[in-house]
MIVEXMAR-650474 format. One record per residue: residue number from 1; residue in one letter; y, z, x of N, C-alpha, C in turn. Coordinates in steps of 0.2 Angstrom, whole numbers. Atoms other than C-alpha are relative to their C-alpha. Layout:
BEGIN
nr/rest/n.north/n.up/n.east/ca.north/ca.up/ca.east/c.north/c.up/c.east
NUM/A/Y/Z/X/Y/Z/X/Y/Z/X
...
! end
This chain:
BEGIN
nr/rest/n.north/n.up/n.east/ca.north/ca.up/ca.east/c.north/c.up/c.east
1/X/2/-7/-2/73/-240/-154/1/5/-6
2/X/0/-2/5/70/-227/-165/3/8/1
3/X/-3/-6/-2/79/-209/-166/-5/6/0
4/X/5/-4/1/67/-196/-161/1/7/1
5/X/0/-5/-1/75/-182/-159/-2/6/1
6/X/6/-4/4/69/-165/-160/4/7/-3
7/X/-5/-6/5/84/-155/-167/5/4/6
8/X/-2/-2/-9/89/-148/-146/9/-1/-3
9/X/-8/0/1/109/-144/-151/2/-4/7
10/X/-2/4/-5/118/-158/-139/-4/-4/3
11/X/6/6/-2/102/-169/-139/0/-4/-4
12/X/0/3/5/101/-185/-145/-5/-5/5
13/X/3/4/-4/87/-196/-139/-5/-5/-4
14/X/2/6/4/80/-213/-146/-6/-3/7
15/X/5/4/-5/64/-221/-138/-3/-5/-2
16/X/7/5/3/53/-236/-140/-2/-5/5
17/X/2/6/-5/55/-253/-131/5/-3/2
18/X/-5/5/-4/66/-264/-120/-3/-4/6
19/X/7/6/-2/59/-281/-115/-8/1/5
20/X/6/-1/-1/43/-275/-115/-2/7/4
21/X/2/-5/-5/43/-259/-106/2/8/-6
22/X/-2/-4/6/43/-242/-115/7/4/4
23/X/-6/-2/-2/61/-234/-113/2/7/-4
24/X/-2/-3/4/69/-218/-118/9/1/1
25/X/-7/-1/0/89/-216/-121/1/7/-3
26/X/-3/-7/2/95/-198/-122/9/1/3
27/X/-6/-3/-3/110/-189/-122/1/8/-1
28/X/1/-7/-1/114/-172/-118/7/2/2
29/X/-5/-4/3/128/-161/-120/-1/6/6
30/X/0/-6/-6/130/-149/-103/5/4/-1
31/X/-7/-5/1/141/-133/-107/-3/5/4
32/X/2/-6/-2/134/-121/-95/8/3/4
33/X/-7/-5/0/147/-108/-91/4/0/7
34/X/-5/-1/-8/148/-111/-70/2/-9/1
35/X/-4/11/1/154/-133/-74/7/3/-1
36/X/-4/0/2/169/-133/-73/5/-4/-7
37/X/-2/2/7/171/-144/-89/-7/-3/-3
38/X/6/1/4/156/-147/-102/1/-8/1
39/X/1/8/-4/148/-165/-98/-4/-3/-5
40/X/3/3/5/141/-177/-111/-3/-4/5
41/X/5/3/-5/126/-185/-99/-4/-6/-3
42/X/3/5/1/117/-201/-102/-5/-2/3
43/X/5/1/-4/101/-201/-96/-5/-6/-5
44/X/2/8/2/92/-221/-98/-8/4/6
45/X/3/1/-3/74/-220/-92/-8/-7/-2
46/X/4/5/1/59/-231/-90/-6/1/2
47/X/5/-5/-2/43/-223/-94/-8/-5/1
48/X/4/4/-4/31/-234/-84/-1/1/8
49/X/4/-5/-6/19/-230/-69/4/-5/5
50/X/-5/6/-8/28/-235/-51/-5/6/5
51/X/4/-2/-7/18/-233/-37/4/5/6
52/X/-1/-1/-6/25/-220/-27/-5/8/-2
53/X/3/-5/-3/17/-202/-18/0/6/-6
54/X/-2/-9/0/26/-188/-28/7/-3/-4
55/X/-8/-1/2/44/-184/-36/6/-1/4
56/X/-7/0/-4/59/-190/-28/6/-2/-5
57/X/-6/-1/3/75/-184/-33/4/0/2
58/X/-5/1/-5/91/-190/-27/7/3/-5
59/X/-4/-2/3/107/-180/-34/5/-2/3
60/X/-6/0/-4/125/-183/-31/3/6/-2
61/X/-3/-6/-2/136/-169/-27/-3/7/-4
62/X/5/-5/5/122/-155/-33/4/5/3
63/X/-3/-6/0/133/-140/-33/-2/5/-5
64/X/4/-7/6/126/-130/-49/-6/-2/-3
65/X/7/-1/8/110/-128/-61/4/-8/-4
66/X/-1/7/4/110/-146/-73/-6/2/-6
67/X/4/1/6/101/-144/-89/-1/-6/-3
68/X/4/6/2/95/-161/-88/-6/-3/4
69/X/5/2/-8/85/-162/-71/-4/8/2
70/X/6/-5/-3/71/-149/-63/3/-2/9
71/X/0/2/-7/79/-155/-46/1/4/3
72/X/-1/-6/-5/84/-136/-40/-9/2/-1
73/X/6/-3/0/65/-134/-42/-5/-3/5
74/X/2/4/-4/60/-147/-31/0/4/7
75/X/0/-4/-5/54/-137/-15/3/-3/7
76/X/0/4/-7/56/-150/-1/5/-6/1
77/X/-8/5/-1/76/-158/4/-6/-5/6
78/X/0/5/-5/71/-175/12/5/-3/4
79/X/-4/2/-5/79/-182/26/2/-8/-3
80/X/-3/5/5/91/-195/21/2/-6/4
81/X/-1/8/-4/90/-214/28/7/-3/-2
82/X/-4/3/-1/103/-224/32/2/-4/-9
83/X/-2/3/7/111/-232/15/1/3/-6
84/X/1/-2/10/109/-219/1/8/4/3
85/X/-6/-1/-1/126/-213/-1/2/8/2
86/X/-1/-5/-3/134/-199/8/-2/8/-3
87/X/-1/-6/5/136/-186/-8/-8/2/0
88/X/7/-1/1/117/-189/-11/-5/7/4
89/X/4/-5/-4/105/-173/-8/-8/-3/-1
90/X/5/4/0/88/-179/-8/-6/5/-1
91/X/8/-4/-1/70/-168/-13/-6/-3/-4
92/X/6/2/2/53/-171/-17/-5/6/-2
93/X/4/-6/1/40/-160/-26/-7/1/7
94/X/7/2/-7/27/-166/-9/4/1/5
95/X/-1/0/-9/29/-160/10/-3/-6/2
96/X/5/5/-4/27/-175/21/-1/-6/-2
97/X/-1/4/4/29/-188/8/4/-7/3
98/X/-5/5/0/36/-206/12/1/-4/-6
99/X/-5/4/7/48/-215/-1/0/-6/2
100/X/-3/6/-1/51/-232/0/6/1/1
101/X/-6/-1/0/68/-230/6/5/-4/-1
102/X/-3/5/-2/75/-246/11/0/-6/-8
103/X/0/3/9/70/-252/-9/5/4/-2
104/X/-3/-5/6/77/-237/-18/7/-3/4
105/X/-6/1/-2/94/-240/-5/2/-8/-1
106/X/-1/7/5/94/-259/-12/2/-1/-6
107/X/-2/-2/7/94/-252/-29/5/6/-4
108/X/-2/-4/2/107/-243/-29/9/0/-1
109/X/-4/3/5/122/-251/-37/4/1/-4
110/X/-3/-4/8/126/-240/-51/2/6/3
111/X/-4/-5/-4/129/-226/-39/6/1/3
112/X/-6/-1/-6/145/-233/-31/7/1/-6
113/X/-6/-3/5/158/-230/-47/0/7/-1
114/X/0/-8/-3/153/-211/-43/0/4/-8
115/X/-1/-3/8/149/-210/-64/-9/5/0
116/X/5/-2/1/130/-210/-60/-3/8/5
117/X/0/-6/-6/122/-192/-55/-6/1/4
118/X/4/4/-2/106/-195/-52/-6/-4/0
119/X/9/3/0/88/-204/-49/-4/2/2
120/X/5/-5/-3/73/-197/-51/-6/-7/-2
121/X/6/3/-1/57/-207/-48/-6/5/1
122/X/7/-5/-2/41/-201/-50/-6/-5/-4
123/X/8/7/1/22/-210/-53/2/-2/-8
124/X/0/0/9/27/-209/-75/6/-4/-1
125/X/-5/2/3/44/-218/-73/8/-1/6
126/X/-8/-2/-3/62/-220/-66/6/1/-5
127/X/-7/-1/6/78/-210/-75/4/-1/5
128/X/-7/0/1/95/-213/-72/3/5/-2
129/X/-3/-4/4/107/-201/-76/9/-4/1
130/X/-7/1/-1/126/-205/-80/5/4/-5
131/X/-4/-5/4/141/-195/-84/6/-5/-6
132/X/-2/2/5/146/-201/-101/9/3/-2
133/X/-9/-3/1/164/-190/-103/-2/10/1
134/X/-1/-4/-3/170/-174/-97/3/4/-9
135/X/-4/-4/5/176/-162/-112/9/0/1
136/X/-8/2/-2/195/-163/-116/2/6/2
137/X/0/-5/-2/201/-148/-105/7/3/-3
138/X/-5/-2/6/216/-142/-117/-4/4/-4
139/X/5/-4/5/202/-138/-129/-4/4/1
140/X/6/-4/-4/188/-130/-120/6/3/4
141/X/0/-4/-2/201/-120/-112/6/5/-3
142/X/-3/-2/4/210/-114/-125/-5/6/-6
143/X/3/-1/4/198/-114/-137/-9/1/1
144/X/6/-1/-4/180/-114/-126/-4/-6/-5
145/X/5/7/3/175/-131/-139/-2/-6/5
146/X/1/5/-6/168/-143/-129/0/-5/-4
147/X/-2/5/4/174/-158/-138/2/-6/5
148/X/-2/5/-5/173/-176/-130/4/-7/-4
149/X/-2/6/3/184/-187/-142/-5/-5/-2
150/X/3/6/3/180/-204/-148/-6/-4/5
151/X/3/4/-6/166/-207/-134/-4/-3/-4
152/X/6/3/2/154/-220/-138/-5/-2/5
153/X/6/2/-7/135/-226/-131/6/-7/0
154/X/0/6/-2/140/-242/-125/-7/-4/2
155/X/6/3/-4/127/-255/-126/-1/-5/7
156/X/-1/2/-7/132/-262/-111/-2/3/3
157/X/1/-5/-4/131/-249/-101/-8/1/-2
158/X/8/-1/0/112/-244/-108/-4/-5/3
159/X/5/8/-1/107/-263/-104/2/2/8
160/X/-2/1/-8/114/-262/-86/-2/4/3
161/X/2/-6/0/108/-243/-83/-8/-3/-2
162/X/6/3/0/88/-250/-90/0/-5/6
163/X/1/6/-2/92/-265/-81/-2/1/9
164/X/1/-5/-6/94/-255/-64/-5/2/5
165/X/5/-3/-1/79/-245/-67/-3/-3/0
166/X/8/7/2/67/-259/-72/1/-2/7
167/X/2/5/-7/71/-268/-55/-2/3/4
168/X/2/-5/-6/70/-253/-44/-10/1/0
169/X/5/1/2/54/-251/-54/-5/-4/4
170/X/0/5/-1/49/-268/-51/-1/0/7
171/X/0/0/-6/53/-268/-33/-3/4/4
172/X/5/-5/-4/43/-254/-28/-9/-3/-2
173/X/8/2/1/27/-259/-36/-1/-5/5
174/X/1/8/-6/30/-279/-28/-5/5/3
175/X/2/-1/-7/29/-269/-11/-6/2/-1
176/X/9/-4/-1/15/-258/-14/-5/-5/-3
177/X/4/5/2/5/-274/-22/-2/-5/6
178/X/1/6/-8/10/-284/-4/-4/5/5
179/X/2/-5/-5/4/-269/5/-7/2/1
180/X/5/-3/0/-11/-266/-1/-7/-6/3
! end
């Protein structure tokens, strides 16, 4: 992968390939003033066409503005099926829209350690988001630095986070390929 940053204070994002699909691994640096602690974000996406309608954005415990997501712009909360976890708010850019639901709630594995925030699917790809480390609160509240210590990416975690996304991917099209 290659670093492509584009200079964005608190961005770091690298794109290219991961077994054959094009991929991008960003990180992002959230210091807005109403979070209670700045948040180093890991956002793993997989930028390949998936069969579905429209934008669907699943958030867990959306309480403020996120400068990594468009999800408060998302005009239309969907009703939430059996399986997606409690915390989850759910919208879509389409009225009237169906999701595969009973897929996406198959796929969703990486949600139950309460790190990742959330899944956005749309026709161009599926991201992930995961919360990478919380600012050490001594410092930011002394000093307002948002300092996360010795965090590192973990290649683990990026394989297992793609690995997620590609199946969910994958699983969606199948259906729509049996369907058709």
């Amino acid at each position: 992968m290659a670093n492509v940053s584009d200079g964005t204070a608190g961005v770091v994002t690298f794109a290219g390939s991961w077994n054959g699909r094009r991929v991008q691994v960003r990180t992002i640096v959230d210091t807005l003033a109403i979070r209670k602690l700045p948040a180093r974000w890991l956002s793993v996406s997989i930028n390949e066409k998936v069969a579905v309608p429209g934008t669907f954005d699943m958030m867990m415990r959306p309480g403020s503005p996120t400068t990594f997501s468009n999800f408060d712009h998302l005009d239309h909360t969907l009703p939430k099926a059996a399986g997606f976890p409690a915390e989850a708010v759910l919208r879509s850019d389409r009225k009237g829209v169906r999701f595969p639901d009973a897929i996406i709630t198959d796929h969703l594995d990486v949600f139950v350690e309460g790190r990742a925030k959330e899944l956005l699917i749309t026709p161009n790809g599926v991201r992930i988001v995961w919360l990478l480390a919380e600012a050490e609160r001594a410092r930011y509240g002394v000093f307002r630095q948002a300092e996360f210590g010795t965090v590192r990416l973990d290649p683990a975690l990026v394989e297992r986070l793609l690995s997620s996304a590609s199946a969910l991917r994958d699983a969606i099209n199948q259906s729509e390929r049996q369907a058709a």
